[in-house]
C-alpha positions in Angstrom: -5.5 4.8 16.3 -8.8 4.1 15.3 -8.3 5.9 12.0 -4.4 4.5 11.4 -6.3 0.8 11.7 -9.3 2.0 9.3 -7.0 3.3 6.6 -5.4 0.1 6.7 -8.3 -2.2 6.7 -10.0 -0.1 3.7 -7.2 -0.8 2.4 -6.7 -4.3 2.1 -10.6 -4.3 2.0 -9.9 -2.5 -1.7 -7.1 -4.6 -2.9 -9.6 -7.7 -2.3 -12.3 -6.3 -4.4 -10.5 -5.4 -7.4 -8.7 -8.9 -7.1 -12.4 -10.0 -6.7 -13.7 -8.5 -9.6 -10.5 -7.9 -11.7 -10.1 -4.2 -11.6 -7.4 -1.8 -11.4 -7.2 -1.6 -7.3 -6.5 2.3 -7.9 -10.0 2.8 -8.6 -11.6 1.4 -5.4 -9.0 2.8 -3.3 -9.6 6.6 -4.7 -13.5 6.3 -4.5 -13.5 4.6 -0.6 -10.7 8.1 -0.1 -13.0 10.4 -1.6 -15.8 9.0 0.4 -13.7 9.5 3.3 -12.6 12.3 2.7 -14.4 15.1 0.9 -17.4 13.3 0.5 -18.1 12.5 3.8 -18.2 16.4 5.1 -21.5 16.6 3.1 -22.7 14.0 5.6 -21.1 14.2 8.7 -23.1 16.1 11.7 -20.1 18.5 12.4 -18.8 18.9 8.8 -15.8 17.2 9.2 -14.0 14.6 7.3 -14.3 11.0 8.7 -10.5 10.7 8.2 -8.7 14.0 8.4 -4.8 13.4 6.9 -4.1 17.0 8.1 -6.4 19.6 9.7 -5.2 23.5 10.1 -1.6 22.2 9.1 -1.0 21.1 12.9 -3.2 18.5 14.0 -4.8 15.0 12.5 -3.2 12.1 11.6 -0.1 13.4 10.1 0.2 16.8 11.2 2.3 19.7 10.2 4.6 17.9 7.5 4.7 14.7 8.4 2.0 13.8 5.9 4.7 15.6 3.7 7.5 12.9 4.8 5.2 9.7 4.7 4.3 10.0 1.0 7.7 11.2 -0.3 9.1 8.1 1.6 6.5 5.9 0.3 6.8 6.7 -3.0 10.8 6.7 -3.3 9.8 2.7 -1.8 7.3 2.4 -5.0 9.6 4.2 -7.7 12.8 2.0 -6.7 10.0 -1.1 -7.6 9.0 0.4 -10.6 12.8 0.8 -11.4 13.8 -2.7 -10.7 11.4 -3.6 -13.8 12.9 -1.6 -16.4 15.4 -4.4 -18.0 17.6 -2.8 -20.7 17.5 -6.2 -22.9 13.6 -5.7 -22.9 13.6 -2.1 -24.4 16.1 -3.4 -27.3 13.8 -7.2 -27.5 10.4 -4.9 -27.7 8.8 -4.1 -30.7 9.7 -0.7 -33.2 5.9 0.2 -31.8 6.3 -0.4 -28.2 9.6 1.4 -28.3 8.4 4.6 -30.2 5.3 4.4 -28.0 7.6 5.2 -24.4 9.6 7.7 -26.1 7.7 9.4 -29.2 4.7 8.9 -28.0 5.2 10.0 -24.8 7.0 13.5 -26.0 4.0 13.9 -27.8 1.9 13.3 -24.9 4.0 15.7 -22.9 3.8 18.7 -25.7 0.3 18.2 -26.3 -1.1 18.3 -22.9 0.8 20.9 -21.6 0.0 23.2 -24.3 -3.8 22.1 -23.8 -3.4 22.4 -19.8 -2.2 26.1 -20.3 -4.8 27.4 -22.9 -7.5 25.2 -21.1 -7.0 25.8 -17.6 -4.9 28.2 -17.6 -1.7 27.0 -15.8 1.6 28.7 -16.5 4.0 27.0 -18.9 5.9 25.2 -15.7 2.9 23.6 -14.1 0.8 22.6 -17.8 4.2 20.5 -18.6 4.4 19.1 -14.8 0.5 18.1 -15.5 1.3 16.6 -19.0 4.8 14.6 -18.0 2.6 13.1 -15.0 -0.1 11.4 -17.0 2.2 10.1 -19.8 2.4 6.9 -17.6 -0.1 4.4 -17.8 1.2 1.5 -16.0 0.8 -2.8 -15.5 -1.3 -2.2 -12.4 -4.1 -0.7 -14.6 -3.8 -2.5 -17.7 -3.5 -6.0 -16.9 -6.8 -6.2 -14.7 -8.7 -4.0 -17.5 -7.2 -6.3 -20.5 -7.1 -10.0 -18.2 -10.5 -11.5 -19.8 -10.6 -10.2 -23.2 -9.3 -12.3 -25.7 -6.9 -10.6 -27.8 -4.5 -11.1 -30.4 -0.7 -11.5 -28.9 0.7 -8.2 -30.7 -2.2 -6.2 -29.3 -1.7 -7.1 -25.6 1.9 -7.5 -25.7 1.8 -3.9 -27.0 -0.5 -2.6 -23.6 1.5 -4.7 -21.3 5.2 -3.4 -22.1 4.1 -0.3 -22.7 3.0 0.1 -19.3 5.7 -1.8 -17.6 8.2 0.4 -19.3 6.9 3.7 -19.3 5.9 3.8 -15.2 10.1 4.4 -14.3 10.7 6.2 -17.6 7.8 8.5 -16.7 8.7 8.8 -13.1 12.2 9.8 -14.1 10.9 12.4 -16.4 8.2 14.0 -14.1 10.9 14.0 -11.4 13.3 15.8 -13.4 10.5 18.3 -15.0 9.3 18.7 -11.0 13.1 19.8 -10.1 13.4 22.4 -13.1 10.4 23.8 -11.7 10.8 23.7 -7.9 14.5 25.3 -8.5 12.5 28.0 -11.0 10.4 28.6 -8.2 13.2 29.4 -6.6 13.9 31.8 -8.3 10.5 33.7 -9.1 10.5 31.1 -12.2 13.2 32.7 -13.8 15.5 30.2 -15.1 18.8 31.7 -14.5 22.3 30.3 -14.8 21.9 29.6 -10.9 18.8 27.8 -11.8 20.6 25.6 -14.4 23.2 24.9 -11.5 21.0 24.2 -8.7 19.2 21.7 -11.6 22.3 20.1 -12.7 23.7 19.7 -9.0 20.6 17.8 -8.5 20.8 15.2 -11.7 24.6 14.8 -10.8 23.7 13.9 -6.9 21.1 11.6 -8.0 22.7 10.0 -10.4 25.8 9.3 -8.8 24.5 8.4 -4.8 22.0 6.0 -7.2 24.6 4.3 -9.3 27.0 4.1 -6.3 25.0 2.7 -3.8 23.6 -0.2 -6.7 26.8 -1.2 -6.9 28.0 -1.1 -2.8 24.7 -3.1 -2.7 25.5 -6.0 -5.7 28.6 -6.2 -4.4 27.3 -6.6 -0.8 25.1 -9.5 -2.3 28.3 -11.0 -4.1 30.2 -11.5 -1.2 27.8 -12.6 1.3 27.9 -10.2 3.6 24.3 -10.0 4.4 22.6 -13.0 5.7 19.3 -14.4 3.9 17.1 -13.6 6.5 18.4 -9.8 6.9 18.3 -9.2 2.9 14.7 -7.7 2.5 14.6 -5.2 5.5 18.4 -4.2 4.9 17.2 -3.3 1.1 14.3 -1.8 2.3 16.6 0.9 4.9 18.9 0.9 1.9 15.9 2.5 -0.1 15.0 4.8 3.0 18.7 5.8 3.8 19.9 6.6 -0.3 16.6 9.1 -0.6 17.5 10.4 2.4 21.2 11.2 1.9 20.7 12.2 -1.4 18.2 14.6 -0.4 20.9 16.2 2.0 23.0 16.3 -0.8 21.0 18.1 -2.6 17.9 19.2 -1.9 15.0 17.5 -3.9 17.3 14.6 -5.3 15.9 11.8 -3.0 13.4 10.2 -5.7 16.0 10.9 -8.9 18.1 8.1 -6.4 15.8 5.5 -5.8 14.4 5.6 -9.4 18.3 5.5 -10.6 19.4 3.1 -7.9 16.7 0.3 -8.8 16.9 0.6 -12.8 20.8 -0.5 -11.7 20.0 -3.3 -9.7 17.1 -4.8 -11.5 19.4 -5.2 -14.8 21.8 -7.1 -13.0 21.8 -10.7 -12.7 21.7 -11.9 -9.5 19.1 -14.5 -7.8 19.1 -12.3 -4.7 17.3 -9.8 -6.3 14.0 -11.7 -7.1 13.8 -12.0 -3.2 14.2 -7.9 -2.8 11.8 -8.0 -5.4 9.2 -9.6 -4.3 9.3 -8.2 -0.9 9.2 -5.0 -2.1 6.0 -5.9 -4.3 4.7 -6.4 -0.9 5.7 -3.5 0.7 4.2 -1.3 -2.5 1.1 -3.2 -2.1 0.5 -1.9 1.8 2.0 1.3 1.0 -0.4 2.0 -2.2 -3.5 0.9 -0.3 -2.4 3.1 2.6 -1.2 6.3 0.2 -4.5 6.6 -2.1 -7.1 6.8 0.7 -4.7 9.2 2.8 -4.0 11.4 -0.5 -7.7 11.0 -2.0 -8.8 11.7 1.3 -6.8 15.1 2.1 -8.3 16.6 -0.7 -10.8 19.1 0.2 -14.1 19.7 -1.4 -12.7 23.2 -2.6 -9.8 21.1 -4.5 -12.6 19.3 -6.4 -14.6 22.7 -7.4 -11.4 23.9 -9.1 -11.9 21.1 -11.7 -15.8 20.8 -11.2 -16.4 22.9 -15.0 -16.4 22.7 -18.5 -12.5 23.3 -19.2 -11.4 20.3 -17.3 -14.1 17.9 -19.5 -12.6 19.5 -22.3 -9.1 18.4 -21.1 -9.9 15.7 -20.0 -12.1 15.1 -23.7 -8.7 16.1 -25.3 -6.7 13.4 -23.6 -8.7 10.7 -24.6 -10.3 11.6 -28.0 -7.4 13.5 -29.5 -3.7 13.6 -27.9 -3.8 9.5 -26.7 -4.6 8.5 -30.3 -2.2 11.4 -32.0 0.9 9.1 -30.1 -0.5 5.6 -31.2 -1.4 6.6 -34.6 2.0 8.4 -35.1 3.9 5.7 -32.9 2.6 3.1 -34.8 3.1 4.2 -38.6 4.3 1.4 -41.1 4.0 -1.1 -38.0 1.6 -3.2 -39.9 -0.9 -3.2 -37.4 -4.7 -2.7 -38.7 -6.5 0.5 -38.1 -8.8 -1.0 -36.0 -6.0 -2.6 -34.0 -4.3 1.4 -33.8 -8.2 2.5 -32.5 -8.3 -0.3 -29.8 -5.0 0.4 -28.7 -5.7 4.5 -28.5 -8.8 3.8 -26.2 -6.9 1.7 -23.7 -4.6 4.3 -21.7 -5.5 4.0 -18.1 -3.4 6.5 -15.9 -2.0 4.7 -13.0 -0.6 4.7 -9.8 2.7 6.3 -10.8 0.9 9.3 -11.9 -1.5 9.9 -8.8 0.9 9.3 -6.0 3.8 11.4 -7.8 1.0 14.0 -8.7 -0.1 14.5 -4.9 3.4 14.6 -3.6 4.4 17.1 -6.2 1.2 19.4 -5.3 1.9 19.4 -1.5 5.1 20.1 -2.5 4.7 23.4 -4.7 1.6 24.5 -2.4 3.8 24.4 0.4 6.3 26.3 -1.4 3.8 29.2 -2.4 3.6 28.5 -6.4 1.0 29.9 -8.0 -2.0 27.3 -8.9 0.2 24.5 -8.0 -3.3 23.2 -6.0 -4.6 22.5 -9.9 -2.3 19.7 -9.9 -3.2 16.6 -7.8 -7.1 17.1 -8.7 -6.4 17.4 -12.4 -3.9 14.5 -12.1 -6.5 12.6 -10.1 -9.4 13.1 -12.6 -7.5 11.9 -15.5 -6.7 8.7 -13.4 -10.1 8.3 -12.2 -11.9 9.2 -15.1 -9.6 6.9 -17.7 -9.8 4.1 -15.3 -13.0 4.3 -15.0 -13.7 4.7 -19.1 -11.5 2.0 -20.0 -12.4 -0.8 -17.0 -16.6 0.0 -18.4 -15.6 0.2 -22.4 -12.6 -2.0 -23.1 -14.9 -5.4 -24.1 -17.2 -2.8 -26.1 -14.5 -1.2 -27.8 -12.8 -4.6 -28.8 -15.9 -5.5 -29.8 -16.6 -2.3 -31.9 -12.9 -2.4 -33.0 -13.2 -6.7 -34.0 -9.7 -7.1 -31.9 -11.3 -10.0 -29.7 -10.3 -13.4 -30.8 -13.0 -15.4 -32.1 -11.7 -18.6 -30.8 -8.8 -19.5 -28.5 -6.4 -21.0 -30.2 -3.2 -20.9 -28.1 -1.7 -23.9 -26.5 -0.3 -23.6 -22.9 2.3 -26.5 -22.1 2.3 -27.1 -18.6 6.6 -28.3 -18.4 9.8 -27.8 -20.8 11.2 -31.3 -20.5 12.5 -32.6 -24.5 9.0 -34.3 -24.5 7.2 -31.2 -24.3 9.7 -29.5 -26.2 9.4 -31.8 -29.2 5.4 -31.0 -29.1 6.1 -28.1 -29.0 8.3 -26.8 -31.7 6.1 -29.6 -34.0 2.7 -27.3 -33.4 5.0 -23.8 -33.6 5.0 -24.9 -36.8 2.0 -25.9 -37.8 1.5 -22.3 -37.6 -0.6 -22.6 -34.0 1.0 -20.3 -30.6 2.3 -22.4 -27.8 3.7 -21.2 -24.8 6.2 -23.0 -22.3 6.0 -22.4 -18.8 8.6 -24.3 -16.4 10.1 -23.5 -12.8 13.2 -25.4 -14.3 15.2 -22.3 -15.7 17.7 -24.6 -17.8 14.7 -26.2 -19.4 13.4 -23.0 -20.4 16.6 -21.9 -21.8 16.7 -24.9 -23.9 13.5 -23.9 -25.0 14.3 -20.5 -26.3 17.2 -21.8 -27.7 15.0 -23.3 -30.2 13.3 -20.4 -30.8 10.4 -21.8 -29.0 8.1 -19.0 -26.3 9.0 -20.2 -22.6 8.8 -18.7 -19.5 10.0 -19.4 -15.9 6.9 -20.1 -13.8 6.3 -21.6 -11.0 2.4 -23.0 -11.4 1.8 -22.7 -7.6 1.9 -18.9 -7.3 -0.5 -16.4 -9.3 2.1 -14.5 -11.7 0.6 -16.6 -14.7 -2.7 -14.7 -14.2 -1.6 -11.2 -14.7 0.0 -12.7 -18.0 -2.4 -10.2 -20.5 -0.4 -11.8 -23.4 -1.6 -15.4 -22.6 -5.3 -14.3 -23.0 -5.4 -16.2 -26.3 -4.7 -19.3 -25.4 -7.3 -22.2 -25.0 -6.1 -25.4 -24.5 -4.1 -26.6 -21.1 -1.3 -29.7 -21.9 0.2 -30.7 -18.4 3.5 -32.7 -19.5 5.3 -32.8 -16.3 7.0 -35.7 -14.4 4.8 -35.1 -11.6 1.5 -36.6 -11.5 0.5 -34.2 -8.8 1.7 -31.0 -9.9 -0.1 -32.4 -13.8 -3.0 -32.6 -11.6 -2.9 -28.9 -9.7 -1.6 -27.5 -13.0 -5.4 -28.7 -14.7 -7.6 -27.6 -11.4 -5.6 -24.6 -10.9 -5.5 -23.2 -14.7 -8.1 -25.3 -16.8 -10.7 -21.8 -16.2 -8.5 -19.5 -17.5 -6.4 -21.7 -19.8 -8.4 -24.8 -20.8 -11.6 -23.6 -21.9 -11.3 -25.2 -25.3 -9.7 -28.4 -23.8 -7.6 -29.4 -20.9 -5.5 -32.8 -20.8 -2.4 -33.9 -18.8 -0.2 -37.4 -18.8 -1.5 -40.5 -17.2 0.1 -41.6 -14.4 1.9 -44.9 -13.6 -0.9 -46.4 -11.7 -3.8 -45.4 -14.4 -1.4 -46.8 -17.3 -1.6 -49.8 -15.9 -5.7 -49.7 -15.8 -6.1 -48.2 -19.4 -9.9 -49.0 -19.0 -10.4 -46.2 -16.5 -8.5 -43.8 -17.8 -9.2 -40.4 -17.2 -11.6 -38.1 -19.6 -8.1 -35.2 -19.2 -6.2 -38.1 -20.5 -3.2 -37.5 -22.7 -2.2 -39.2 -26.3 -3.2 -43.2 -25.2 -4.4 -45.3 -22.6 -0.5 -46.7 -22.4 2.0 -44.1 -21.8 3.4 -42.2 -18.9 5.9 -39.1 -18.5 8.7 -41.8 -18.4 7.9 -44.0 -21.9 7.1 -40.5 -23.3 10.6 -39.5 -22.5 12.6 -42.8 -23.5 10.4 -42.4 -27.0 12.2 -39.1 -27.6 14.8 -39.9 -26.4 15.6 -42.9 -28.9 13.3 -40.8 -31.6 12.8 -37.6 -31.1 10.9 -36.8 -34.1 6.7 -36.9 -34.6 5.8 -38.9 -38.0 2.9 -38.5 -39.9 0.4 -40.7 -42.2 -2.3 -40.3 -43.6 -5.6 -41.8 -42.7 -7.9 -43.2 -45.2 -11.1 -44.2 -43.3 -12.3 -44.2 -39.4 -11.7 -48.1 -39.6 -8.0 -47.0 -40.6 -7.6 -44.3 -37.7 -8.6 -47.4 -35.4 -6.3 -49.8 -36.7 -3.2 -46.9 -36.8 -4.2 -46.4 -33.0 -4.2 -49.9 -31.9 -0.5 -50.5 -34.1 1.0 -47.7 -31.8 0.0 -49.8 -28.7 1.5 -52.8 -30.0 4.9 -50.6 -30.9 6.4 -49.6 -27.7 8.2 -46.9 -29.2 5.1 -45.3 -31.2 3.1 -42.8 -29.5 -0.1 -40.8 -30.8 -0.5 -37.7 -29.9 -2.4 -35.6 -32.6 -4.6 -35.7 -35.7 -4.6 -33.3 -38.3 -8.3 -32.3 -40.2 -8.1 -31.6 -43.6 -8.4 -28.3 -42.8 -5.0 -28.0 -41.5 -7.0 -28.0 -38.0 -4.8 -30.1 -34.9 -6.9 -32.2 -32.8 -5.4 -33.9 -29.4 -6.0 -37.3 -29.2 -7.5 -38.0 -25.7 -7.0 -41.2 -23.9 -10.7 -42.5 -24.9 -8.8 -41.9 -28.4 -11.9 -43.8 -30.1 -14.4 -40.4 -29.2 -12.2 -38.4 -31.6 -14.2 -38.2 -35.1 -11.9 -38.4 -37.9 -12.7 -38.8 -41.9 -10.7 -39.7 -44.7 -7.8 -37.2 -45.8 -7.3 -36.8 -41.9 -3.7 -37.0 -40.7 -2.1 -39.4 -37.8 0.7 -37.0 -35.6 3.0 -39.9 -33.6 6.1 -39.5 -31.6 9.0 -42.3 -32.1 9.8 -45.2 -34.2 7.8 -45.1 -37.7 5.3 -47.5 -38.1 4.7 -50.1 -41.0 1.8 -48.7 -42.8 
């Protein structure tokens, strides 16, 4: 009991310090397993492990094979996750780079590292191209902590981020299917026979089929309302437990091609429903990750680790990094446009991620169990290429961008806090003035409006933390809160002016300050004069933002004072000569302006 309770604490313990100090959580959650595990036999008065998974294959916590059972369960929970993120209309939206990246680059991977893995380390063909298809995954979970404070151009991150989001299920599918060829081989003294191919094929046919059927019984399920609210989460979750199952019966082995199948399905339908399912199950994989990489990091035995403790595996490992990572970018991103610097930057970030360990260690219990030769070469190998590009990439990434000149030198992005016409009108007006602004809205209409006009939006709701793990919004430097809500203005600014608003945050006035315009806030917005609500009637009546030209500080003054006279005028920018946008605060007098400057105002012109 004692242990069961430790495992979980840890846990949580590790999933606090990586949040804490934005790291991948993998990392912390392998080290505190290795130290209770292996580690701690060095230690320990009677040589034993202070948490022993499974001892003499009969007794600890999970003895005989139920060790076996927990992690195949947990991970068909964490595949069906990773399969609910893979949208079909992302993969055709992505970039020609992002989308040779998961599929040429990823071959390459797999036919590069196997063929190093078996000259290296000497693994038979089967087992060097099990090694290679596990670590062609890198994975959100890793990247966004490693990428979340360095600020990079758009294309760059964007490039990391959907790369990992879309290769975790497409690599999960393809080491499951690569694990099955070989299992069946195995079978079959690794001769791949005509009963092999049938045993295989039986497998992808059971998969495919129990996964697509029961995606559908469930959508329809959701469509009809036969499962109340409150039961939806835990009925998807036995839903999950009960499809690996059966298909496993089925077929032997086809459990995980089920789950993986079954959630790529559901996520690309539409349904609200799902986003609840989803979230749960974010959740679950959260408890079930901390839980899985201290049991798995902390079954393997010292005697595991002195397999890859030598020379070969740093060559591998060398290989990987140096040699086969950047032959897939380079060749993945030929006539893409970007810079070789940009190509270099991008090669040095692959982190290995969860995907790949847990998948890794269920696949080695698996084939150790089963007798295959050297199959015990697979989790450590797996788990140093995890450990060790983790740990590379979380220490160099800054250095490297650095090295590379990827890092932004200023912020410039805008973040618009709202997607009402106001903020849409400001928004599409500084898109093109060729500066990046980014909507964010809980409204989903308003951000479809938005896109509509071919503006960047995105459905957020400011009051939980998905906004943070946003690695593509790590350009962005100034905070505009243009809501109706005074409060959620305000939260917006405290909540996001540190990661968003370093080179300025402002937010509307509310009613009761408009009508004080000599204590105005310093966040102030555009004048001392106008709320959410003029803002709104001035575009509504004239939604267009005017511009003149100012010939003296005297004239910006007198331009300022004529818009508080004309109800339907309202300042909201000035342009420097050097094509530079300033926002006009409400102390609008502060802001320096010279001759040649330009006056930005929303509504009715004025008479110049």
């Amino acid at each position: 009991m004692v242990e069961l309770a430790g495992i979980i604490i840890l846990g949580i313990i590790a999933q606090w310090v990586a949040w804490k100090f934005k790291i991948p959580a993998i990392l912390p959650l392998i080290l505190i397993g290795l130290l209770v595990g292996p580690i701690s036999t060095l230690i320990s008065e009677d040589g034993n492990k202070w948490i022993e998974p499974v001892w003499n294959g009969k007794q600890g916590l999970f003895p005989g094979e139920s060790l076996f059972n927990f992690v195949s369960l947990a991970i068909a929970l964490i595949l069906f996750e990773g399969g609910m993120t893979l949208k079909k209309d992302e993969i055709r939206s992505v970039g020609p780079v992002i989308y040779k990246l998961i599929t040429l680059g990823a071959f390459i991977t797999m036919i590069t590292a196997g063929v190093a893995a078996h000259f290296i380390i000497g693994l038979n063909w089967p087992l060097s191209f099990l090694f290679s298809s596990l670590i062609i995954v890198t994975g959100p979970t890793v990247i966004t902590p490693i990428l979340r404070n360095l600020p990079l151009k758009k294309d760059i991150s964007t490039i990391l981020k959907w790369e990992g989001i879309l290769i975790d299920p497409i690599g999960a599918l393809v080491a499951v299917l690569v694990f099955e060829f070989i299992r069946i081989g195995g079978d079959h003294g690794m001769e791949y026979s005509k009963e092999t191919l049938v045993e295989f094929g039986k497998i992808v046919i059971i998969g495919l089929s129990i996964g697509f059927t029961s995606a559908y019984a469930f959508a329809t399920s959701l469509k009809q309302r036969w499962i109340p609210h409150y039961l939806l989460n835990v009925v998807a979750l036995a839903l999950v437990l009960g499809v690996f199952v059966l298909a496993d019966l089925f077929a032997h082995e086809s459990g995980l091609l089920a789950v993986v199948i079954m959630g790529m399905v559901l996520g690309n339908m539409k349904l609200d429903a799902l986003k609840d399912v989803l979230y749960f199950k974010e959740t679950i994989s959260i408890l079930l990750i901390s839980i899985l990489f201290i049991l798995l990091s902390a079954n393997i035995n010292l005697s595991d680790l002195e397999l890859i403790y030598n020379w070969n595996s740093l060559i591998l490992f060398s290989l990987v990094v140096l040699l086969i990572r950047p032959l897939g970018v380079f060749l993945s991103a030929r006539k893409s446009g970007l810079s070789q610097n940009e190509k270099v930057f991008i090669s040095w970030v692959g982190p290995r991620g969860i995907v790949a360990a847990g998948i890794a260690s269920l696949f080695g219990l698996k084939l150790t169990m089963q007798g295959v030769q050297n199959a015990n070469y697979i989790t450590p190998l797996v788990f140093m290429i995890v450990l060790g590009t983790v740990l590379l990439n979380a220490t160099t990434a800054k250095l490297m961008a650095r090295f590379t000149r990827v890092l932004l030198k200023k912020s410039e992005g805008i973040l618009i806090v709202g997607a009402s016409p106001p903020a849409r009108l400001i928004a599409k007006y500084l898109q093109n003035n060729n500066r990046r602004v980014v909507l964010i809205d809980s409204n989903r209409t308003n951000i479809e409006k938005s896109q509509e006009e071919g503006l960047e939006a995105m459905e957020c709701n400011i009051y939980e933390d998905d906004i943070f793990e946003n690695i593509e919004l790590n350009d962005v430097g100034f905070l505009l809160a243009l809501t109706g809500s005074n409060t959620i203005n305000e939260y917006a600014l405290s909540k996001l002016r540190g990661s968003f608003g370093e080179e300025g945050a402002f937010r509307l006035i509310s009613p009761e300050e408009m009508r004080d315009p000599d204590n105005n806030p310093e966040e102030g917005l555009f004048s001392q004069t106008d709320d959410f609500i003029n803002i709104s009637e001035v575009v509504r009546d004239y939604p267009i933002i005017n511009e003149v030209k100012i010939k003296s500080p005297e004239h910006y003054k007198e331009l300022m004072k004529a818009t508080m006279k004309e109800i339907k005028s309202i300042p909201v920018f000035v342009k420097g000569i050097d094509n530079e946008i300033h926002i006009i605060p409400a102390s609008y007098k502060d802001l320096k302006v010279n001759e040649g400057y330009t006056l930005m105002y929303i509504g009715k012109k004025l008479k110049t």
